[in-house]
N, C-alpha and C positions, 0 to 999 in steps of 0.2 A: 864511682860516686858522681852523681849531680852538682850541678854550681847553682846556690841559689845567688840573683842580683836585686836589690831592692833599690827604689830609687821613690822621686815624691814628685808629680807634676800635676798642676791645676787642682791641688789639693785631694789628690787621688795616691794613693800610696801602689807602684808598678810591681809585681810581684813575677821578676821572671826564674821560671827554672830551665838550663842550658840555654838561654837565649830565647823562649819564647813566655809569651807575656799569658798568666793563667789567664787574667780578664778575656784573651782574644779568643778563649778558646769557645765559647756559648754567646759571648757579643756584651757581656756584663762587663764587668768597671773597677777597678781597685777600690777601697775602703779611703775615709776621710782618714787622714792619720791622724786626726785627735783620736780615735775608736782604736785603735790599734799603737799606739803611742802613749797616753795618759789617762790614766797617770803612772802607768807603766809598761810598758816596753812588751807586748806579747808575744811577740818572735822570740825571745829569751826562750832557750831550751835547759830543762831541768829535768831531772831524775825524774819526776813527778811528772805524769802529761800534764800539757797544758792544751788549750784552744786559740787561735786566732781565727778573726776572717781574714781572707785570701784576694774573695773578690765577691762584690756582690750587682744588685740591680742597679743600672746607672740612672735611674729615675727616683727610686724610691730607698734606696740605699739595704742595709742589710735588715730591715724591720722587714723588708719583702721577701727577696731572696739570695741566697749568701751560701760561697765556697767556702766551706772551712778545713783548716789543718789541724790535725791534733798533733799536737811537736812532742817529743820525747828523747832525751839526752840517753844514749846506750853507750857508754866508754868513748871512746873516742870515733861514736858516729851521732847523727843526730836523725831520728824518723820521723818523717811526716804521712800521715796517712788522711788522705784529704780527700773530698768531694763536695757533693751538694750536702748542703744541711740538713736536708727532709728525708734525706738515702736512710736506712734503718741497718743498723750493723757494716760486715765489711766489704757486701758486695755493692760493686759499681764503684769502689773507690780505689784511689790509686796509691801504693805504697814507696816512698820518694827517700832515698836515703843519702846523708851531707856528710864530707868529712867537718866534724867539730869543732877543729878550729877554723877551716878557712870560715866556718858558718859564723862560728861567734863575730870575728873579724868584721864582717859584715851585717851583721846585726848590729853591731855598739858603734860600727861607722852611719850605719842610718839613726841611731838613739841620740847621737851627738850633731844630725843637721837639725837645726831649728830655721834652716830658711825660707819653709813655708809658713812660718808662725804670720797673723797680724796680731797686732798690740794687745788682743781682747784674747787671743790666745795662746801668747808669750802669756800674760798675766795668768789664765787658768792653769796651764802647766804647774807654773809657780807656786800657785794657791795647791793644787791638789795632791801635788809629787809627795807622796813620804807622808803625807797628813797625816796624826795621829786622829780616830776616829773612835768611837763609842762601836763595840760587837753589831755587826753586822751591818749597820751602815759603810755606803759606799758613796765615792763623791763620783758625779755622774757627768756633767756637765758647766759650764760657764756661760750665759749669756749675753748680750748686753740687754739693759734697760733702759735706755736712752735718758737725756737728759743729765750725763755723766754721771750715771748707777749701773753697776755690774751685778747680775743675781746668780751666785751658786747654787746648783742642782743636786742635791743628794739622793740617795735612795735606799729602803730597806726591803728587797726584792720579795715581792709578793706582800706587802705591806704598808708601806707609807713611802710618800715623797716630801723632801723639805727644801722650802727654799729660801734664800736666806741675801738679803740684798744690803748690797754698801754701795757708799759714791768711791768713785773713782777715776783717773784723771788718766785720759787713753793716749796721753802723750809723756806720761811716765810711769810705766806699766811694772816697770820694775818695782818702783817703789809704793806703788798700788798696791799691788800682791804680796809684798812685806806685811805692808800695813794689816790689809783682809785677815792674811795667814796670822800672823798674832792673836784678831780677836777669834778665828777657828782655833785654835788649840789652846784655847783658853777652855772654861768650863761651858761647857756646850749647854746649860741650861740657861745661859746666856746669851748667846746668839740672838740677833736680832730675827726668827725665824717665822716662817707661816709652816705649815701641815695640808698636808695632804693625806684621806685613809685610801687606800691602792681596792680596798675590803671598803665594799659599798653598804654591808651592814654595821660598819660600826663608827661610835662619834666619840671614841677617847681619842686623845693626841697619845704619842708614844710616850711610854713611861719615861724620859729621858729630858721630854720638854720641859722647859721653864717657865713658871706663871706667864710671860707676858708674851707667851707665842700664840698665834693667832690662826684661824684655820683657813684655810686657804679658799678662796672663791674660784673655781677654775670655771 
């Protein structure tokens, strides 16, 4: 069995197996761990594959190009079968097999450091962890807005983007992201939101929006 070690420096999350680091192996980069972190945890191995990225461009990040694992829980092992993301089926990739628990172990030890958060996202975490959301929407990112406003990034993949912006006071984040999180899981037709159509032929907001959403100027 392999050891995987995961650790988080300069906001790059280090993805080593036996001791060496995948980023070093083509000169690419570990992932931001917001991307791989929240609002859940992608290294988590389940019955069901899952995907994480591994490592991607350290310029342009995984929208360029990016190592992926697809993790898969088999009793008490865990498999990762991982390469470049553009490779087509299962040649060129490498198949990596973990004992289960020491994996998990080490997965729920890196889900539980938050000491690369900054305040804007310690508070995204907050906001997005566990959201209850409307089918098919996903919450995608936090940004700030400057001028003590934070805007959450949603998305309905292949569809719409929504954003949705509150003030926020970035020296108590905690209670920032209480505050947001109550009016998100409140009735979403509510939300103070703009739209975005992802579909450049079309000008309905999502059936979901509330009279007083507004359409986004990007």
């Amino acid at each position: 069995m392999s050891e995987l070690s995961l650790s988080v420096k300069d906001l790059r999350v280090i993805v080593r197996i036996d001791g060496e680091a995948v980023g070093s192996l083509d000169g690419s980069a570990g992932p931001d761990p917001w991307f791989v972190l929240v609002p859940v945890n992608r290294f988590v191995a389940t019955v069901e594959p899952t995907t994480a990225t591994i490592a991607c461009c350290r310029g342009c990040g995984p929208d360029c190009s990016a190592v992926e694992a697809r993790i898969q829980r088999e009793g008490a092992v865990v498999r990762w079968v991982w390469g470049d993301r553009e490779q087509r089926g299962e040649s060129g990739r490498r198949t990596t097999l973990f004992d289960a628990g020491a994996y998990d172990a080490e997965v729920s030890r890196l889900g539980a450091d938050f000491g690369w958060e900054t305040p804007l996202r310690r508070a995204g975490r907050l906001i997005l962890s566990d959201l209850p959301l409307p089918p098919g929407l996903v919450g995608d990112r936090v940004c700030g807005g400057g001028s003590g406003r934070l805007e959450v990034w949603f998305t309905e993949p292949d569809e719409y983007q929504v954003f949705v912006t509150f003030p926020w006071d970035e020296a108590r984040p905690d209670e920032s992201a209480a505050e947001i999180r109550a009016v998100l899981a409140g009735p979403v037709a509510l939300w103070p939101a703009r739209w975005h159509s992802i579909r450049g032929d079309r000008d309905e907001p999502p059936a979901y929006a509330g009279p007083a959403w507004q359409r986004a100027v990007l």
